[in-house]
N, C-alpha and C positions, 0 to 999 in steps of 0.2 A: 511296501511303504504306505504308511497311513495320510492319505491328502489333511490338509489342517486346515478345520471350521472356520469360516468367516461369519460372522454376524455385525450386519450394517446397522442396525438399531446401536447394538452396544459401542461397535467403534463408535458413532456419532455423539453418545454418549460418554463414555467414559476416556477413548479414546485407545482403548485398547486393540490389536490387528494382530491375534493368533496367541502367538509367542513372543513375537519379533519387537524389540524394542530401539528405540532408536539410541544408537551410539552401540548395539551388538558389533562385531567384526565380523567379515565372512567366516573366516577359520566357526564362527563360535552357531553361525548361521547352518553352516554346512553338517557340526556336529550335534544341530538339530536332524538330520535326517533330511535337510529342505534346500538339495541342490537347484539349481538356476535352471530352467526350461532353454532360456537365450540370454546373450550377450552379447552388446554394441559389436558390429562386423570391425575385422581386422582387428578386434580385441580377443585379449584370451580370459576366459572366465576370470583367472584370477588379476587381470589389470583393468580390466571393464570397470567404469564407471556404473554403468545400468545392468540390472540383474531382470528378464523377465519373466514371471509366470503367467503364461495367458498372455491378456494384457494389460497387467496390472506391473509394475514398474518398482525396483526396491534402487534406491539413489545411495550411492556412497561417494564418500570423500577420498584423498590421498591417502590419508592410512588405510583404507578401506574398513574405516566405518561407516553403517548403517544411517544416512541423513534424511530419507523422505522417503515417502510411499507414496505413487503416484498411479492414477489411473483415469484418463480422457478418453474411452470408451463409452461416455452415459449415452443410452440406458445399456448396452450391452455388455454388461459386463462380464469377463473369464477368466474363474482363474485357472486355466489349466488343466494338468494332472496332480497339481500340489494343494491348489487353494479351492475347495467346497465351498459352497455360496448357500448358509443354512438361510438368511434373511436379508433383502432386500432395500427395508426400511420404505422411501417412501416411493422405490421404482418398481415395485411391484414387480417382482419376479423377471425383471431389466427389461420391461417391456413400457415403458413409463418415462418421461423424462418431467422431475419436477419442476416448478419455475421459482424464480425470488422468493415472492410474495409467500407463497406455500411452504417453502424451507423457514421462510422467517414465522409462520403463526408457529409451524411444529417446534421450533427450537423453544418458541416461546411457552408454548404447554407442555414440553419438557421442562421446563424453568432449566435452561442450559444458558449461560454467560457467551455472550460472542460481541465481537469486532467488527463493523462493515467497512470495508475501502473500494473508494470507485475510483479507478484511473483515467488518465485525461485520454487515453484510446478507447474507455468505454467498458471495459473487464472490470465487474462487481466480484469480488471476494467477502463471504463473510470467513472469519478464525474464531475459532474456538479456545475457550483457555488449556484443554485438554492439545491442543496441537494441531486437533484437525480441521482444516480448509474447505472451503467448497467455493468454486471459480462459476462464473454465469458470463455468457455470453447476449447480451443487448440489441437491438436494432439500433442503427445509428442514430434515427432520429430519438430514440430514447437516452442517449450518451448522457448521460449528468457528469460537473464538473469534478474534477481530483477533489475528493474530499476524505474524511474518514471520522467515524463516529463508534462511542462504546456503547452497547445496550448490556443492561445489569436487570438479571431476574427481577432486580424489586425494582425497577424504576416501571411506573405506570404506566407510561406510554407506550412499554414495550407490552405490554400486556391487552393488548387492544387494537382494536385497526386502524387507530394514528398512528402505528408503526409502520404502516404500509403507506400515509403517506407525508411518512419523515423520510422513508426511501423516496419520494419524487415515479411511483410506477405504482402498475395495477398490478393484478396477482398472474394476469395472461403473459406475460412480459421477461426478459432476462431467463432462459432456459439454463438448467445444472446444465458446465459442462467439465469440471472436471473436480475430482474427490480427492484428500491424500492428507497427509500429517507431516510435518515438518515441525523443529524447532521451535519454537513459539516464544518468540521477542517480541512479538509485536506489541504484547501489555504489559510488558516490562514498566515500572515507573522510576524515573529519577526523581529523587525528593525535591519536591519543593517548599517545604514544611519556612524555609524562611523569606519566599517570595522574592527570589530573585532572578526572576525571569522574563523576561521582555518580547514583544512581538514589535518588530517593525518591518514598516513597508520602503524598501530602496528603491527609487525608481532611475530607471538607465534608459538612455536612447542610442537609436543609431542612426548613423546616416555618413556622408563620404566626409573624405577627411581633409578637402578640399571644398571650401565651403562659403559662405559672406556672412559671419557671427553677427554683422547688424541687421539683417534679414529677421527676424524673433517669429514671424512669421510663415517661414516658410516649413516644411512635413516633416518629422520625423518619425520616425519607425519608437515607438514607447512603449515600455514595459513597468511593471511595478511587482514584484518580487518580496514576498512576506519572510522573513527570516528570523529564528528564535537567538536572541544572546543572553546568556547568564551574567548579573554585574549586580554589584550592590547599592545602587544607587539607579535614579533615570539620566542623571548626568552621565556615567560611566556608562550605559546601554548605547546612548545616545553616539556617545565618540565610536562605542565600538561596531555600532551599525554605520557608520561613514568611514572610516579603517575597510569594513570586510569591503563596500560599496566599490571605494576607490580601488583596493586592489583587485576588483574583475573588469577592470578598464584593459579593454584588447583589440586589437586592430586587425583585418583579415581583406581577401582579395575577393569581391565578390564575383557570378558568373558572366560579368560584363567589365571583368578586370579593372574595375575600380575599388579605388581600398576604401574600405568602410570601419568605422571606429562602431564602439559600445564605449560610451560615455557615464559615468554615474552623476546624476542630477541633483541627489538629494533625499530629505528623507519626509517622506507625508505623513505615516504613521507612526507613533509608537505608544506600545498600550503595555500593561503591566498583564503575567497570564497567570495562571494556577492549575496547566496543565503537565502531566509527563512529556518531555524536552530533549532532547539531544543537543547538544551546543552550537550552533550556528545554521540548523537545519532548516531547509527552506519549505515551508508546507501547506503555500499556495501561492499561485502568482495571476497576477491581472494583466493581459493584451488589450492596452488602452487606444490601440489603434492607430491609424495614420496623422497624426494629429500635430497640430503647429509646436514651432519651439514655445511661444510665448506661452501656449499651454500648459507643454510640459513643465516647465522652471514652477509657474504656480500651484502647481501639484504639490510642491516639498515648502515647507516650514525649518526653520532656523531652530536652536539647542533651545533659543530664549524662549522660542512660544512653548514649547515642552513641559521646559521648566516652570512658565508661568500659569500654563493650561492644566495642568498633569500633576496631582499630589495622590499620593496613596493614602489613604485615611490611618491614622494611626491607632 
């Protein structure tokens, strides 16, 4: 049985991984010649979720198709007795582990399209339109906030080293640590060709649910929560951002068995966007801290200031 070439340059590029494409079935896997090295214990090859060679990881769903390629071995990477490893790209014969900065110039002199998302635990992913991912592992004190940002071949910035710091880090910093290809939703766009999409900031508090409401004064625990709604109007965004607001109003027992409310307060923001959106999806939120009620309440603005503040040009 003929083990099947890898080359890391071309997957990064094109996004191609052998044969193997994603959405194959095992059955169609298998009648490639390229049975499984291992499978999750107490599974049998054919109900295993995880298929492995080496340590390189084939991911299937319930029907058992083909969903991701995965492999958190960098730099060492193996594939086995099935997967040859003709090129390395930039681990250098997996002796190398790259950082951020150094993926982000090569992707850039490749002129390759990709995606960065930072999460609020500190995992920098960038995605590529072809599928594939690459995962970075941070110092904590380098953690930048949840954000996500597209870089496009022809946007100048990415072609230069203000891309390095529109990432917020040096080139020493955030090591590869994990490679692989999945689906690729993430640049997906929903039209917004007639501008009807909205960002607003809801903001909620807590605190016990036994309380003295003339106090204005005294701490609450504040949050302010960025949420996209689609409406054709700012009036209509505006109802439907105090609608979603009110109903995450919830009440719970905290570790000192006192019951504690999440209150919605109101609304501070709302701005018109011309980004790809999902409907009510939340894609940033503000920890405004321990801060007084009489604070909080002035943080949010009424439908009227909106409407009187707030016109789209026509």
């Amino acid at each position: 049985m003929m083990a099947m070439e890898l080359n890391l340059t071309e997957f990064i590029k094109t996004g191609k991984f052998g044969f193997l494409e994603l959405g194959m079935t095992k059955n169609e896997i298998i009648n490639q010649h390229f049975p499984p090295e291992d499978w999750l214990s107490k599974k049998t090859k054919e109900n295993s979720e995880i298929w492995r060679y080496g340590n390189f990881e084939l991911h299937f769903d319930e029907s058992s198709k083909l969903l991701g390629i995965f492999n958190d071995y960098i730099p060492e990477l193996n594939g086995g007795e099935n997967i040859k490893i003709k090129d390395y790209w930039l681990l250098k014969d997996g002796n190398y582990t790259p950082s951020l900065g150094e993926i982000v110039l090569e992707l850039n002199n490749m002129e390759l399209d990709y995606s960065k998302k930072t999460e609020s635990y500190g995992t920098d992913t960038l995605v590529l339109t072809n599928g594939v991912y690459l995962m970075f592992e941070a110092p904590t004190c380098l953690r930048e906030p949840q954000s996500s940002e597209l870089y496009n071949k022809d946007t100048e910035r990415s072609r230069s080293d203000k891309d390095l710091d529109s990432l917020g880090m040096s080139a020493n910093d955030a090591k590869l640590s994990v490679i692989g290809k999945k689906e690729n939703n993430s640049i997906e766009k929903i039209s917004n060709k007639n501008e009807e999409w909205y960002i607003a900031e809801i903001i909620t508090k807590c605190e016990a649910v036994e309380k003295s409401n003339k106090k204005d004064l005294r701490r609450v625990t504040t949050w302010g929560s960025h949420n996209l709604f689609k409406a054709t109007s700012l009036s209509q965004a505006y109802d439907k951002a105090v609608k979603f607001g009110k109903n995450s109003e919830h009440s719970f027992i905290n570790g000192y068995n006192i019951k504690m409310e999440w209150l919605f307060v109101g609304i501070s923001e709302l701005l018109p966007i011309y980004e790809d959106i999902e409907d009510c999806s939340e894609i940033m939120w503000t920890d405004y801290g321990f801060i007084s009620d009489r604070k909080t309440k002035r943080m949010v603005k009424d439908k009227k200031w909106f409407l009187e503040n707030l016109k789209r040009d026509n």
